[in-house]
N, C-alpha and C positions, 0 to 999 in steps of 0.2 A: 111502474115497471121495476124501477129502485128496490120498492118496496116489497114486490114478490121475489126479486132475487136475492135480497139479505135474509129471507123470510126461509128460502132454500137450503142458501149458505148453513145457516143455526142450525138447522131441521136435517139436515146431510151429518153437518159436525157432530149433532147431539146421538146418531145412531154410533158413527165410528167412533165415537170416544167411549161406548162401552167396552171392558171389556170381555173376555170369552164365557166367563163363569153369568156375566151379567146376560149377558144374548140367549145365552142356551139354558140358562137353568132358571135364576129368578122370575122370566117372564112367564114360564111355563107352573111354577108354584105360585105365585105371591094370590090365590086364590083358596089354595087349598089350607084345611083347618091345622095342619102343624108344619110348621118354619121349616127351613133348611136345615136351620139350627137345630133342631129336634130330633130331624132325620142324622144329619152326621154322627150325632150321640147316639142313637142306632146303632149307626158302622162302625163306631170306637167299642162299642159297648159288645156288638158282635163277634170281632177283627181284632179289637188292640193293638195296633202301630198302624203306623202310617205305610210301609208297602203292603199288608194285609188292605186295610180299608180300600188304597188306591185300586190294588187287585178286585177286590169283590166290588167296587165301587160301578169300574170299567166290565167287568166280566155282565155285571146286573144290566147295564147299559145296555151291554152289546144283543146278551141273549136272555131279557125279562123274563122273570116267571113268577110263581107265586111262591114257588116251592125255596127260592132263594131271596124272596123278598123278604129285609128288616121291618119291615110295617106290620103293624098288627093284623089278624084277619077282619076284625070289624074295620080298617082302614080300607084295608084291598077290596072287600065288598060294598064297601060304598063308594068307593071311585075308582076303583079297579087297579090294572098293571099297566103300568105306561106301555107305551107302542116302544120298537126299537130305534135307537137310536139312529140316525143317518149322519150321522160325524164324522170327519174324516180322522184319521190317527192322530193327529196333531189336534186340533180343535177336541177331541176327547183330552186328551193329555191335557192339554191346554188347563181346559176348565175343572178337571179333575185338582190340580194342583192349587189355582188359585181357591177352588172352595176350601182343600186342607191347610192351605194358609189363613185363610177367613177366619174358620174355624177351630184351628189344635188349639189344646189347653195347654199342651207340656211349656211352652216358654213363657205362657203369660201366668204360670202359678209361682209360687213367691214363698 
C-alpha cells in the first residue's frame, strides 16, 4: 500500500511540475518532423518582434487556418492544421510567453 501511494505522490508531482508551455505545446509536437524551435524561426522570420509573433502566435491558436499558417504547404498537407485551441486566456498567455522566452535569440547573441 506504501508503495502505491509514493508511486502516486511522484506520478501527481511529476504532471504539476510542468510548466504551461510543457502541458500544452511539447506534448502535442514532440512527434512531428520539425521542433518547436523551427516553428518559432517561422514566427520571428514571419513577425520580427516579440508583440508581432505573440500576436500572430495567439491569433493562429485561436482561429487556425492554412491561409495564416507559417509552415510550408508540403507541412500542412501532410499533417494538416491543428484544431482550435481550448485555452483559457491565461494558459494561452501563459505558454505563449514561456515558449518566447525558450526561444528569442536577441539576448543570447553576443
Amino acid at each position: 500500500m506504501v508503495k502505491k501511494t509514493v508511486l502516486f505522490v511522484i506520478l501527481v508531482t511529476g504532471l504539476f511540475s510542468q510548466d504551461a508551455y510543457e502541458r500544452n505545446c511539447v506534448e502535442c509536437h514532440k512527434d512531428l518532423p520539425t521542433t518547436l524551435q523551427q516553428m518559432f524561426k517561422e514566427y520571428l522570420q514571419m513577425y520580427s518582434g516579440e508583440e508581432n509573433v505573440k500576436a500572430g502566435l495567439k491569433h493562429y491558436l485561436r482561429y487556425p487556418s492554412k491561409s495564416i499558417s507559417v509552415m510550408s504547404e508540403l507541412f500542412i498537407n501532410s499533417y494538416g492544421i491543428k484544431k482550435k485551441s481550448t485555452l483559457s486566456e491565461q494558459e494561452l498567455n501563459e505558454s505563449i510567453n514561456i515558449y518566447w522566452d525558450k526561444f528569442k535569440v536577441f539576448d543570447k547573441l553576443k
